[in-house]
MARVEXTI-716638 format. One record per residue: z, y, x negated of N, C-alpha, C in turn. Coordinates in pm, whole numbers, plus 50000, padded with zeros to 5 digits. Layout:
BEGIN
  n.c3  n.c2  n.c1 ca.c3 ca.c2 ca.c1  c.c3  c.c2  c.c1
     Z     Y     X     Z     Y     X     Z     Y     X
...
REM end
This chain:
BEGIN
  n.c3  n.c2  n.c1 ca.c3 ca.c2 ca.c1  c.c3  c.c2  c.c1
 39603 69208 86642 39620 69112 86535 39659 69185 86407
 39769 69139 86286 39766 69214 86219 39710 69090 86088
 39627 69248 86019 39498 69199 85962 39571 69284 85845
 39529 69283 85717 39496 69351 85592 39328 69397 85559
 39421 69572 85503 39242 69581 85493 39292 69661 85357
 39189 69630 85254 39184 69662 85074 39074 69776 85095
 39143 69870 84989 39035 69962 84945 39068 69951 84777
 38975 69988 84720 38965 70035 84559 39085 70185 84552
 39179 70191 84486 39207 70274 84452 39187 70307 84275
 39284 70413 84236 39189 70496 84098 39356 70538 84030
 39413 70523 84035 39566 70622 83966 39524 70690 83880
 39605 70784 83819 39590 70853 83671 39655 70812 83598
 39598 70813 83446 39689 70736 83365 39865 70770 83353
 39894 70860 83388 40077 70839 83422 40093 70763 83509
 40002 70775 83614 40037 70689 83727 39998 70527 83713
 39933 70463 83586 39915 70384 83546 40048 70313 83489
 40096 70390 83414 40213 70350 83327 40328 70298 83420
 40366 70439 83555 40454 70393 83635 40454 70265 83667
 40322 70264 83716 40313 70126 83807 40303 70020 83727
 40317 70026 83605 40329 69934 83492 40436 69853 83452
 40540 69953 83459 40679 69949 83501 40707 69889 83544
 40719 69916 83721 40704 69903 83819 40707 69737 83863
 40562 69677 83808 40523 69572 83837 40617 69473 83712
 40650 69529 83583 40770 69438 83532 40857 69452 83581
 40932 69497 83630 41052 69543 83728 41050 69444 83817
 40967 69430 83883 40940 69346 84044 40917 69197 83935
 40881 69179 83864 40842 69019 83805 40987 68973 83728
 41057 69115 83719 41180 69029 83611 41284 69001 83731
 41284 69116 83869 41376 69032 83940 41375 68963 84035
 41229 68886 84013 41200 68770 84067 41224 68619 84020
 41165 68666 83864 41233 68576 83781 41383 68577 83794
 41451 68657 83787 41611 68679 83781 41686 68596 83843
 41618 68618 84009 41660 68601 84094 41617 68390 84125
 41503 68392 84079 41452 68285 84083 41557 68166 84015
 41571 68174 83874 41666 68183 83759 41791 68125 83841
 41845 68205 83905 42020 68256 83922 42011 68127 84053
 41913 68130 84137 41926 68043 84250 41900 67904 84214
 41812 67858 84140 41787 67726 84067 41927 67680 84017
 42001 67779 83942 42144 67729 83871 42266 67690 83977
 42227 67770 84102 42355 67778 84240 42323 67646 84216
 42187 67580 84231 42131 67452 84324 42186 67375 84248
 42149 67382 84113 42190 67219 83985 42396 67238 83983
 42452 67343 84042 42579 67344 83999 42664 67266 84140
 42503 67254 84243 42571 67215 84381 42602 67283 84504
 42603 67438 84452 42589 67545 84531 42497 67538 84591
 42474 67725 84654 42347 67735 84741 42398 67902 84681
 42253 67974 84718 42245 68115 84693 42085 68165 84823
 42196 68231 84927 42076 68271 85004 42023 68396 84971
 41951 68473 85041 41888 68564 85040 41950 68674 85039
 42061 68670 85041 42216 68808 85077 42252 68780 84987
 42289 68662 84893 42378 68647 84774 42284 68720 84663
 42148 68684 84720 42040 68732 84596 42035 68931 84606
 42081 68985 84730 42073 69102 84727 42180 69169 84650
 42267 69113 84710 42459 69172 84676 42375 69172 84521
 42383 69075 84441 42346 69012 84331 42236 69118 84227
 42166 69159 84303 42090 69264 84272 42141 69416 84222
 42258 69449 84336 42283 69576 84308 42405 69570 84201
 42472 69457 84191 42503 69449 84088 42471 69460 83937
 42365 69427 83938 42256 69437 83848 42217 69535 83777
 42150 69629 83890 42139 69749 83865 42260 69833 83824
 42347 69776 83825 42513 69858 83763 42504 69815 83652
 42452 69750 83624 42456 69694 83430 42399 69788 83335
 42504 69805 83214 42406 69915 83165 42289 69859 83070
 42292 69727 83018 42194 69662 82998 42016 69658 83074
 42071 69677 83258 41944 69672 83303 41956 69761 83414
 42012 69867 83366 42020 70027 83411 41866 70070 83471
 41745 69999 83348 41620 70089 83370 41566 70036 83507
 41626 69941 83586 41545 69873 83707 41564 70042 83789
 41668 70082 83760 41687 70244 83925 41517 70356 83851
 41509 70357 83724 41409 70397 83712 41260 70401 83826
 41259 70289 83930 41148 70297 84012 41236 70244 84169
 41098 70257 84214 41154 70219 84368 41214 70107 84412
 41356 70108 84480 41385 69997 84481 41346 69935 84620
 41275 69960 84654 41212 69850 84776 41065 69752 84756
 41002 69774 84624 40936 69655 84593 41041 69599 84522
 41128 69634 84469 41292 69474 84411 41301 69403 84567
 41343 69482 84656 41406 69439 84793 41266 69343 84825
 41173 69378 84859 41043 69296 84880 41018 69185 84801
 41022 69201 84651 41021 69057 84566 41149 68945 84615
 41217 68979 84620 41377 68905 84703 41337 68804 84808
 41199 68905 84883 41171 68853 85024 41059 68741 84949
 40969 68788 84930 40923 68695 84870 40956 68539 84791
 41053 68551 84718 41128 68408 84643 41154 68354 84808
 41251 68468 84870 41296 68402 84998 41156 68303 85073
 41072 68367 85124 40961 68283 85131 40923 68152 85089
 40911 68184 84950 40855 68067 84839 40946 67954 84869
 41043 67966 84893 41152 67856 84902 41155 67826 85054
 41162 67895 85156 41153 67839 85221 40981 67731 85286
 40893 67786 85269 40771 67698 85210 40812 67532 85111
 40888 67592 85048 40909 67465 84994 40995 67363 85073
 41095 67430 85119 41217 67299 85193 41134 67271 85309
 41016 67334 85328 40962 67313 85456 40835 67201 85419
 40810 67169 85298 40704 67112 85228 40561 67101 85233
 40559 67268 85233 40398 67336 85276 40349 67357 85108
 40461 67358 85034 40422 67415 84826 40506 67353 84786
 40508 67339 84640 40591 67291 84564 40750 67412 84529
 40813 67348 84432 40888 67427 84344 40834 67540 84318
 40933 67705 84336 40879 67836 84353 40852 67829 84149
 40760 67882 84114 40735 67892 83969 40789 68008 83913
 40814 68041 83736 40842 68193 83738 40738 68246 83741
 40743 68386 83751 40608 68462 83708 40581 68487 83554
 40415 68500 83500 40440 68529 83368 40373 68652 83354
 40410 68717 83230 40401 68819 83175 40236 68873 83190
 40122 68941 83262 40015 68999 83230 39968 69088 83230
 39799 69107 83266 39808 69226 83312 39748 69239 83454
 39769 69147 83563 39793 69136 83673 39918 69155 83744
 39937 69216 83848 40075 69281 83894 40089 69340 84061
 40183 69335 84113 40174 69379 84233 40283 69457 84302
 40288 69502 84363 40449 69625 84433 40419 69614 84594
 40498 69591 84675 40486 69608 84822 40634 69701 84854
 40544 69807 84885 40649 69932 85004 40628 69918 85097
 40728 69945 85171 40738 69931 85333 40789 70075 85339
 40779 70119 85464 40754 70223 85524 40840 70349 85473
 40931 70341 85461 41092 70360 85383 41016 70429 85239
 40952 70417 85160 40896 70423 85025 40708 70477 85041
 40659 70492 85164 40535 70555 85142 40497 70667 85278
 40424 70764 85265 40372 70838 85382 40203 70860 85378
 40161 70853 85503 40034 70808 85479 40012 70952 85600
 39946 71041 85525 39937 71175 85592 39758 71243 85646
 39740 71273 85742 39603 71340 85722 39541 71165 85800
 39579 71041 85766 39544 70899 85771 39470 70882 85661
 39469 70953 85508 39405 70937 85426 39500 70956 85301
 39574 71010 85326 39644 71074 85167 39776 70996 85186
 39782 70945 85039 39892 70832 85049 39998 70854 84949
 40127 70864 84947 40193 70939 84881 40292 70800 84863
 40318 70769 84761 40444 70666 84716 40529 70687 84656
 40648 70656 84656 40799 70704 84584 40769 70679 84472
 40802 70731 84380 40779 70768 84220 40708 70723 84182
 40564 70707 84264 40428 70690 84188 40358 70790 84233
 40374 70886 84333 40267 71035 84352 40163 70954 84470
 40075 71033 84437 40005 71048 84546 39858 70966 84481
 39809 70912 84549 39686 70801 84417 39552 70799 84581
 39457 70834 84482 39337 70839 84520 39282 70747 84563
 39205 70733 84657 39144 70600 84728 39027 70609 84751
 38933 70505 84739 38801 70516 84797 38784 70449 84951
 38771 70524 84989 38792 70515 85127 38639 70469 85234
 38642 70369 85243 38518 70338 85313 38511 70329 85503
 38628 70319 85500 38664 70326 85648 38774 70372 85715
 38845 70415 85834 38950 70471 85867 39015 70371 85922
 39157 70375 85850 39249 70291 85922 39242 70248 86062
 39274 70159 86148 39281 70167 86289 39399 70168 86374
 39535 70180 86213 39638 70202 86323 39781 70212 86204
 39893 70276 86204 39968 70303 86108 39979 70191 86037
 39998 70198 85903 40043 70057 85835 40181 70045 85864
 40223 69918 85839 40347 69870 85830 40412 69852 85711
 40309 69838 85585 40336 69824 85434 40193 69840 85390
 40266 69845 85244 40130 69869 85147 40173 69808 85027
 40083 69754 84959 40094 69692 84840 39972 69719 84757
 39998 69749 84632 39910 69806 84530 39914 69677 84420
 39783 69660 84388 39762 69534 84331 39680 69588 84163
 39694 69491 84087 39645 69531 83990 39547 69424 83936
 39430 69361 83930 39386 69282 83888 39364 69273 83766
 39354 69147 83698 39357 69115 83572 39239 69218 83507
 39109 69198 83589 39024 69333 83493 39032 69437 83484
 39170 69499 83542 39213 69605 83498 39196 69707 83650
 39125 69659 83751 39109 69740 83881 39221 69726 83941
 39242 69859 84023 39354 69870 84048 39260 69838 84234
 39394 69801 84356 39374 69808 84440 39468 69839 84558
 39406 69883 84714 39594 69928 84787 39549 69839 84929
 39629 69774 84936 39636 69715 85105 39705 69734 85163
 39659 69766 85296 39733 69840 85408 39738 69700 85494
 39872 69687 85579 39911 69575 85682 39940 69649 85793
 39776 69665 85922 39780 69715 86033 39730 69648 86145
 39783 69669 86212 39709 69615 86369 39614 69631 86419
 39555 69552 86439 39341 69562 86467 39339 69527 86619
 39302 69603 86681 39236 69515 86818 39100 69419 86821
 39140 69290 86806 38989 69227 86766 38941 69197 86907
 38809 69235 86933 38751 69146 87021 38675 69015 87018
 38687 68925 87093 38634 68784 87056 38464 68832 87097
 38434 68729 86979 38267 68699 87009 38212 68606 87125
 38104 68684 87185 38048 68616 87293 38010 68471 87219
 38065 68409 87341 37981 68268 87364 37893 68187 87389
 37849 68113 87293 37720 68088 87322 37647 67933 87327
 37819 67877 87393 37787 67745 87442 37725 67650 87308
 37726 67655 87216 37672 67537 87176 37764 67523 87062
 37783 67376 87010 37880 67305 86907 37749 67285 86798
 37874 67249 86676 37826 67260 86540 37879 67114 86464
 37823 66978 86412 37920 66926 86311 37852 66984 86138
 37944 67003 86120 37887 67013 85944 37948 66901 85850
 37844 66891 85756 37896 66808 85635 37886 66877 85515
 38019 66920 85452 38055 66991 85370 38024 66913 85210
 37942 66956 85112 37919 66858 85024 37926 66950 84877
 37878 66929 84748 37827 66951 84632 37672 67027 84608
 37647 66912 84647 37453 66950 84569 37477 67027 84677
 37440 67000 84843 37428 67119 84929 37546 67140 85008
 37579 67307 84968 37672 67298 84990 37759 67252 85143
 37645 67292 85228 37703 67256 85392 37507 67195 85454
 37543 67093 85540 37460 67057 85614 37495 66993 85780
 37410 67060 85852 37446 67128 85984 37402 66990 86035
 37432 66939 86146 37420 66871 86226 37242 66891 86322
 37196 67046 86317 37102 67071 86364 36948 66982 86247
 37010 66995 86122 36938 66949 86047 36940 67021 85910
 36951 67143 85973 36947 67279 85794 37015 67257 85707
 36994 67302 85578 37045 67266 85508 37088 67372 85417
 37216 67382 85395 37251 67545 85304 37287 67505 85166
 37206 67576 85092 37195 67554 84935 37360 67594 84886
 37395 67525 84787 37534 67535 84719 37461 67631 84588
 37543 67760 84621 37452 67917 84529 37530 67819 84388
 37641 67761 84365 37701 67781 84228 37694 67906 84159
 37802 67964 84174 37801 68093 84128 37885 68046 83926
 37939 67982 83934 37988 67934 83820 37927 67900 83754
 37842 67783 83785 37746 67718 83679 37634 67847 83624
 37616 67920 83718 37513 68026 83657 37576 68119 83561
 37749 68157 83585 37742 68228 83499 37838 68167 83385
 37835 68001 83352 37910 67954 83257 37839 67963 83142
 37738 68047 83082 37688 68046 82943 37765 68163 82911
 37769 68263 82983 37815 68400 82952 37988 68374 82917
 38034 68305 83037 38160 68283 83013 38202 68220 82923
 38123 68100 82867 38190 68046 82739 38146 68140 82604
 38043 68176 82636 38051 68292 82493 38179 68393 82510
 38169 68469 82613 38283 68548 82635 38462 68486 82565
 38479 68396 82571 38515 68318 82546 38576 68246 82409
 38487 68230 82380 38437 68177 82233 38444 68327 82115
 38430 68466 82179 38467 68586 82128 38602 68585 82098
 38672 68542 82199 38802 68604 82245 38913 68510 82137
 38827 68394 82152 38959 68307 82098 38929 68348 81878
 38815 68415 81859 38817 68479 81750 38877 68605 81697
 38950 68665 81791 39025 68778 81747 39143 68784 81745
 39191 68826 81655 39328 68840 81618 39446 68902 81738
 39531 68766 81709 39625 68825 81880 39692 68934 81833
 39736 69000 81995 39790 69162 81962 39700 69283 81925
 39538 69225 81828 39458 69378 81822 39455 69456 81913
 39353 69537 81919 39310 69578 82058 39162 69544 82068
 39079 69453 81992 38946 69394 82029 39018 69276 82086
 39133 69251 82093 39167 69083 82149 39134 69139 82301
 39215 69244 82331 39270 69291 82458 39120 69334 82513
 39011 69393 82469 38914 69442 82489 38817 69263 82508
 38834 69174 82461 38738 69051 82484 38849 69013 82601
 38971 69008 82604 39014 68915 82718 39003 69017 82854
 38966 69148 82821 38899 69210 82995 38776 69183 82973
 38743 69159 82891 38555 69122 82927 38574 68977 83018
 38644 68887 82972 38645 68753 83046 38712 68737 83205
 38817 68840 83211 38872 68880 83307 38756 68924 83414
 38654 69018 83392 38574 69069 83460 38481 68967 83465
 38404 68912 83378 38346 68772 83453 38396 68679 83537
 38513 68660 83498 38587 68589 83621 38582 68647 83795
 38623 68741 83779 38654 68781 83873 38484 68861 83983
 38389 68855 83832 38227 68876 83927 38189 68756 83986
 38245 68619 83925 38250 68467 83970 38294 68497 84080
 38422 68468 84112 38538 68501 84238 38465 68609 84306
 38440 68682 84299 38344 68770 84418 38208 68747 84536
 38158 68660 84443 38034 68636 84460 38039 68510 84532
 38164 68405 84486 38172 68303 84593 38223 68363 84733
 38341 68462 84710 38353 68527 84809 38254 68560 84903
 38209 68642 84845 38088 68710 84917 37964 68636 85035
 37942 68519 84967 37907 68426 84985 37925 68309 85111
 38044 68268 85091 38104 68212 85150 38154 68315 85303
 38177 68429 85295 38210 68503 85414 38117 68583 85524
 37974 68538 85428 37848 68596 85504 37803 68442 85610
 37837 68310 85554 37803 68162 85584 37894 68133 85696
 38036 68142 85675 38121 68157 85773 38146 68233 85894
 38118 68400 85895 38088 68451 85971 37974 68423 86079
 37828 68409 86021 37728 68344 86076 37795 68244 86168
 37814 68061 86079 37875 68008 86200 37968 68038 86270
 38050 68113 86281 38133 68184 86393 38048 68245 86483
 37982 68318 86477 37867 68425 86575 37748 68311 86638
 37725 68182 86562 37602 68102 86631 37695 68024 86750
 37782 67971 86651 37855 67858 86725 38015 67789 86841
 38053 67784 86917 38186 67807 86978 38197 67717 86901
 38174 67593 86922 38303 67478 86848 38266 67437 86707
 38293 67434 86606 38189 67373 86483 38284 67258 86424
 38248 67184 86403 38329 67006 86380 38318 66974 86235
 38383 66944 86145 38450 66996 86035 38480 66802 85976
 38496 66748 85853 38560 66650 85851 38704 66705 85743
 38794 66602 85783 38944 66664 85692 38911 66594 85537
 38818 66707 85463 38841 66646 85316 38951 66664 85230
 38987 66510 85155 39073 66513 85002 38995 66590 84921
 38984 66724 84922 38976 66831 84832 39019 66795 84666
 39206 66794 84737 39292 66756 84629 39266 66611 84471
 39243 66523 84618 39176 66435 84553 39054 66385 84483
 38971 66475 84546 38821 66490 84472 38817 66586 84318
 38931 66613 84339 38938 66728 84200 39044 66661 84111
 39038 66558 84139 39115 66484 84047 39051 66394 83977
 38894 66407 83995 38733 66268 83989 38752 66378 83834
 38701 66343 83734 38672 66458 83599 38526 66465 83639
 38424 66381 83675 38264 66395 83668 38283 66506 83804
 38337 66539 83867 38297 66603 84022 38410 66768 84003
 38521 66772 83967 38595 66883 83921 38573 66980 83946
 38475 67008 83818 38414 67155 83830 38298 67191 83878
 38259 67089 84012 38151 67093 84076 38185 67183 84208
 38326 67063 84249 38411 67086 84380 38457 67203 84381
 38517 67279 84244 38578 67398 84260 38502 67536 84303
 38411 67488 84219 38267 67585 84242 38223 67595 84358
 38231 67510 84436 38135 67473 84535 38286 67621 84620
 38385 67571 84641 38462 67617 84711 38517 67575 84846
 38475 67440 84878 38475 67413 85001 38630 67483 85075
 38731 67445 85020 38860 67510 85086 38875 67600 85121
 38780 67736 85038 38813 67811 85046 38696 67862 85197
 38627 67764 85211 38527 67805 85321 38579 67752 85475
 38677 67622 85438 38721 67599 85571 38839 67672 85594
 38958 67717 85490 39040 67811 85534 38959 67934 85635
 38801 68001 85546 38777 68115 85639 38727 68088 85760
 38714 67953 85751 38641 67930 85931 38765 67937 86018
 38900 67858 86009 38992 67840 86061 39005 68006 86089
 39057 68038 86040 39092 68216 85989 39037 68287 86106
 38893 68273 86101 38766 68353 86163 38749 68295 86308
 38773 68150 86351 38782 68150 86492 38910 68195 86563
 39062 68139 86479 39139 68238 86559 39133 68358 86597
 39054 68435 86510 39044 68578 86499 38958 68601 86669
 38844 68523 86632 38718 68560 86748 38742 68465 86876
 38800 68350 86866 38826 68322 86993 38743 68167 86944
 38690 68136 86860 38643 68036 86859 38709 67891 86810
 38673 67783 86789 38727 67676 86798 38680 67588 86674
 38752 67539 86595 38719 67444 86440 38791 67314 86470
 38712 67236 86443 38813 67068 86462 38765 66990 86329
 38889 66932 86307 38872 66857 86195 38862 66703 86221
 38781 66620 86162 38777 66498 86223 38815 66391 86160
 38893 66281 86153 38945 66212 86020 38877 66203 85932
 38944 66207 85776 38863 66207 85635 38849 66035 85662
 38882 65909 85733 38852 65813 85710 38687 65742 85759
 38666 65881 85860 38550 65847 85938 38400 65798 85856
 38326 65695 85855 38269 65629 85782 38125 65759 85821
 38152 65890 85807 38020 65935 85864 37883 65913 85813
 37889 65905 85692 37772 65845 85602 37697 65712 85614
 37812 65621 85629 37726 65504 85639 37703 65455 85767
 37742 65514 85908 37768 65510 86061 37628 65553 86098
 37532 65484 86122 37399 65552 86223 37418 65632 86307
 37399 65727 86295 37393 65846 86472 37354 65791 86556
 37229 65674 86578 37165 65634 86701 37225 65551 86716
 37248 65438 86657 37326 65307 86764 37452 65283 86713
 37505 65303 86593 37661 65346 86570 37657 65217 86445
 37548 65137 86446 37585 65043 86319 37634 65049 86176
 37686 65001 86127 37771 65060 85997 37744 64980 85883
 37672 65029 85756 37627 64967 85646 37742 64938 85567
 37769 64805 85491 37876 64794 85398 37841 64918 85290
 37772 64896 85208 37757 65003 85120 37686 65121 85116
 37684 65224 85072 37616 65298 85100 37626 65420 84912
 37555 65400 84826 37603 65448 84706 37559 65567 84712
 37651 65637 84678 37616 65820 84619 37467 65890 84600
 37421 65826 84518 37261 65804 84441 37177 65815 84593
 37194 65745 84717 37058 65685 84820 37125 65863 84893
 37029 65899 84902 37000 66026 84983 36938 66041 85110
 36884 65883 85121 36838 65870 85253 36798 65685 85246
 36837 65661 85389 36855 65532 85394 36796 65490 85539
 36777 65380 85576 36707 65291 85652 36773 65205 85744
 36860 65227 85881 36943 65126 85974 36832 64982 85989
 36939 64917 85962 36843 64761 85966 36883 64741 86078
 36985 64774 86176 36957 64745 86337 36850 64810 86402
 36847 64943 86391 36760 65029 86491 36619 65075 86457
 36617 65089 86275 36519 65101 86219 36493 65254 86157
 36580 65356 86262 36635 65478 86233 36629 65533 86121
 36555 65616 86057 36555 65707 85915 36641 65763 85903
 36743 65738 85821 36839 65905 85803 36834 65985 85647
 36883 66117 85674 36866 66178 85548 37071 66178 85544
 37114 66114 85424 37207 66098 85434 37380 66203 85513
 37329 66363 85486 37417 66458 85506 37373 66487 85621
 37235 66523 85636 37245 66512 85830 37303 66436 85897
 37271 66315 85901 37317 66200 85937 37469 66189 85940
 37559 66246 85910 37708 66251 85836 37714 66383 85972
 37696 66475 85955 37686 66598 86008 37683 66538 86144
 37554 66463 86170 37531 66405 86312 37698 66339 86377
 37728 66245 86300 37883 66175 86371 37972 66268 86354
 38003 66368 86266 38086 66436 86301 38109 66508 86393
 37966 66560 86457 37984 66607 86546 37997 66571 86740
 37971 66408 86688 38000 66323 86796 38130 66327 86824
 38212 66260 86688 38361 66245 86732 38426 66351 86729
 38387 66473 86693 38449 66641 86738 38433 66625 86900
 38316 66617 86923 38339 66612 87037 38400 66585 87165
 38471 66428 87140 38511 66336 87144 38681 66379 87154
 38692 66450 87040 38844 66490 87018 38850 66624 87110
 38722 66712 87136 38758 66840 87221 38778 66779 87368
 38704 66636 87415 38675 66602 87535 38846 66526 87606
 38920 66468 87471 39025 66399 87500 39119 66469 87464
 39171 66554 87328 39222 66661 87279 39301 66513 87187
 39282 66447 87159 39291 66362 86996 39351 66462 86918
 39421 66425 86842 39481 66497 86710 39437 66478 86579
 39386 66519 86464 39335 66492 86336 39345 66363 86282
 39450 66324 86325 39429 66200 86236 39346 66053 86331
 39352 66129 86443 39280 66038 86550 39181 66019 86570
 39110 66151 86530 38990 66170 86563 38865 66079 86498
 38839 65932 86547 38802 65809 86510 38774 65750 86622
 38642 65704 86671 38639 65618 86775 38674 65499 86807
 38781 65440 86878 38841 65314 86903 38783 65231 86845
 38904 65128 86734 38853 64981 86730 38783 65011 86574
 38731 65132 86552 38662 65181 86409 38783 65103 86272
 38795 65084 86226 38871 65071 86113 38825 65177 86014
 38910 65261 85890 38852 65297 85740 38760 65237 85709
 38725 65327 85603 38669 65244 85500 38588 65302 85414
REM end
């Protein structure tokens, strides 16, 4: 499988500057290029991915933008590939319109093989950036194919290698999972458990709005501006870690307990469009937890089903299937007036999902099917 694996790297400050360069270089002829193909389109033309190259070395003949030969030209050739991408994503209508890039201090370069040597399997040598230090926590498991050096907004630098992993799948252990993916908690299992939503945001939104509230007091261009907007940068990004972190210890787990785990297809999109729920949903991360389940069973061999977002799982009894007209946000646990049945509302949710997962593994139903006959929305 080919996997990416990040280590921390360290440059020296020349080697800072290069790659400083470097990374405007790669953003202006993306923009450039971005630019030049938008105009083919409004004039009626077309500009493929060869017109954008030819187009390039032309470029570099200008004595205006002479300084692009200054660095390697195979992260230019790689940004090329990239727009190429972006656009095709789009005519394919997986993203929108490719955006430009803007000016920060986030940045990125991808060499392919042609532009780096990776010697000893530790010492990494790049065309006119030298040789840059790595913290090395583990040994490759197989030559890279590329590398890309990343720069994050708080100023850490980082290098990913794109190599081939032999994964082995995780033993099986026969038993299915439905979850109900929520807010207050963040996931609740069909078994009954219930996994606390950490909110890594809300805990650290006092710090961040002071941080914040510094920043927008200093004079743009100082260097205390630049010094408060990496302080905010680095809270951000201890946020973003920690959901990470988080989220990949929860996911993993259900991968290793469970073969099948039954999932409902949430409007994400649309729930983040509520203003009272927003910055609840974002926090919470749910997308970013079912992307890693998807991710993590292909990887291991295991199996994720999504079950229609129309499925009434909340207000649907697990025991005899009766269905309450209303059912408001507020009742956390409610009372079947057919069967008499207690439910705690997200178990209970958890419970049908993992009926009609079932249901869809037993018939092989497709997402939007996955609804038991005769059910209507709602």
């Amino acid at each position: 499988m080919i996997v990416r694996w990040t280590y921390r790297c360290y440059p020296t400050p020349e080697q800072e500057q290069a790659l400083a360069r470097t990374f405007g270089c790669v953003r202006y002829v993306y923009n450039w290029a971005l630019s030049a193909r938008t105009k083919a389109f409004q004039d009626g033309g077309r500009m493929s991915y060869a017109d954008s190259d030819r187009a390039l070395t032309l470029l570099k003949r200008k004595p205006e933008t002479a300084w692009l030969n200054e660095i390697s030209s195979v992260p230019l050739q790689q940004s090329l590939r990239d727009l190429q991408q972006a656009f095709s994503n789009f005519f394919a209508k997986r993203t929108g319109y490719p955006n430009f890039k803007k000016k920060g201090t986030a940045g990125s370069a991808r060499y392919t093989r042609s532009a780096f040597k990776l010697s000893d399997g530790r010492r990494l040598l790049i065309r006119k950036i030298g040789v840059i230090r790595i913290r090395w926590d583990r040994n490759l498991p197989s030559a890279p194919s590329s590398v890309t050096i990343m720069r994050k907004p708080s100023g850490r630098y980082f290098v990913s290698f794109v190599v081939d992993v032999d994964i082995q799948p995780k033993e099986m252990t026969g038993r299915n999972i439905g979850i109900d993916f929520g807010i207050s908690r963040l996931a609740t299992l069909s078994t009954g458990e219930r996994i606390a939503n950490p909110k890594h945001g809300a805990k650290r939104a006092k710090r961040l709005a002071m941080l914040q509230r510094r920043l927008m007091k200093k004079q743009k261009g100082s260097k205390r501006r630049q010094k408060a907007k990496l302080a905010v940068a680095k809270c951000y990004e201890k946020i973003s870690n920690s959901r990470k972190d988080a989220l990949d210890k929860l996911t993993t787990k259900l991968i290793t307990d469970f073969d099948v785990i039954n999932i409902e297809d949430l409007n994400l999109n649309g729930m983040a469009k509520n203003h009272s729920l927003a910055k609840s949903v974002r926090d919470a991360s749910i997308g970013v937890a079912v992307r890693m389940l998807k991710e993590k069973a292909d990887k291991y061999g295991k199996l994720v089903i999504q079950v229609n977002r129309w499925l009434p799982s909340s207000k649907m009894c697990s025991e005899c299937g009766h269905i309450v007209s209303k059912l408001p946000l507020e009742i956390r646990e409610w009372s079947c007036p057919e069967c008499g049945a207690i439910h705690d509302r997200d178990v209970n949710a958890a419970k049908n999902i993992l009926a009609v997962g079932n249901t869809v593994a037993a018939h092989g139903f497709g997402v939007r099917d996955a609804m038991p006959s005769g059910m209507e929305p709602c």
